[in-house]
N, C-alpha and C positions, 0 to 999 in steps of 0.2 A: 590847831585846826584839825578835825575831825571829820571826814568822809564818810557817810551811811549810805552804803550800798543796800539799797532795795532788787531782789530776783523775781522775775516774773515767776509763774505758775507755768509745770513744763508744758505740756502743750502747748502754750505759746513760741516755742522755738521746732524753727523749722528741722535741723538734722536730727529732731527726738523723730519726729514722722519718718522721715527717712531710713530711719535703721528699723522703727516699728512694722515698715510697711513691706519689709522683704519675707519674714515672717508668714504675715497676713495671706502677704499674696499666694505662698507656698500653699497654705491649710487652705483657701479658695480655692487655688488650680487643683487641688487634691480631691476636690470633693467635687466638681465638677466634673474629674476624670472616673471616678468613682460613681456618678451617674449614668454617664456615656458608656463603663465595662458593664453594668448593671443592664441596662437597657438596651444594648447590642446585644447581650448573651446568643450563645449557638441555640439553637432548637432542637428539645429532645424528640428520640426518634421511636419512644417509647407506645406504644397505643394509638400507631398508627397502621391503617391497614396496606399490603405488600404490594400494592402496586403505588402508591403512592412515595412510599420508601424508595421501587424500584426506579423511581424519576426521579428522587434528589439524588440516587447513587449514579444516574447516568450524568444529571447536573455533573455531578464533584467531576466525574471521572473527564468530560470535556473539557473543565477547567484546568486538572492536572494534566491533560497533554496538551494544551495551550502552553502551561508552563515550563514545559520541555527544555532542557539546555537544548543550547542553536546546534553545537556539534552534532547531536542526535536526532532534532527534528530538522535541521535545514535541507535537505531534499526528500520531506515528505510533506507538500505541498499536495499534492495529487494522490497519497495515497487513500485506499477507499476505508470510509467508518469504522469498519467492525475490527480492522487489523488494530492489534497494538504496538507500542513501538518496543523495540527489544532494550533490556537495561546494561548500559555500559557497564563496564567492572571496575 
C-alpha cells in the first residue's frame, strides 16, 4: 500500500503569511515614516525678510524658556518678558 501525498500551493498555508507579513509591514511603516519626515521638514529661513525672521526667533526663544528645567524656572512665574533666565553650570 502506497500513500501519495499531494501539497498545496504555498500560499495556501497560513504561517507562510505570517512570517511574510513581518517584513512587509516594516518596508510600509518605513515609508510612511518617510513621508511624515519628508513632509514635516523645518522651514528654511533663507529669503526671508528680518522682521519676519525676527518673530520666528522670538517664537523659538518662548518655546525654549517654557522648556526650562523646574529647578531653574520654578519661581519665575512672575518674572517680566524681557529678563532671561540665568544657565546653571
Amino acid at each position: 500500500m502506497q500513500i501519495q501525498v499531494t501539497s498545496a500551493p504555498w500560499w495556501s498555508y497560513g504561517h507562510v503569511w505570517l512570517v511574510l507579513s513581518g517584513p512587509l509591514l516594516v518596508v510600509v511603516a518605513s515609508l510612511i515614516s518617510a513621508v511624515v519626515a519628508f513632509q514635516g521638514n523645518d522651514t528654511v529661513m533663507q529669503g526671508r525678510d528680518e522682521s519676519e525672521i525676527a518673530a520666528l526667533r522670538a517664537m523659538q526663544a518662548d518655546k525654549d524658556r517654557s522648556l526650562a528645567p523646574a529647578v531653574q524656572a520654578r519661581n519665575h512665574a512672575a518674572t517680566p518678558e524681557g529678563t532671561t533666565l540665568k544657565k546653571m553650570p
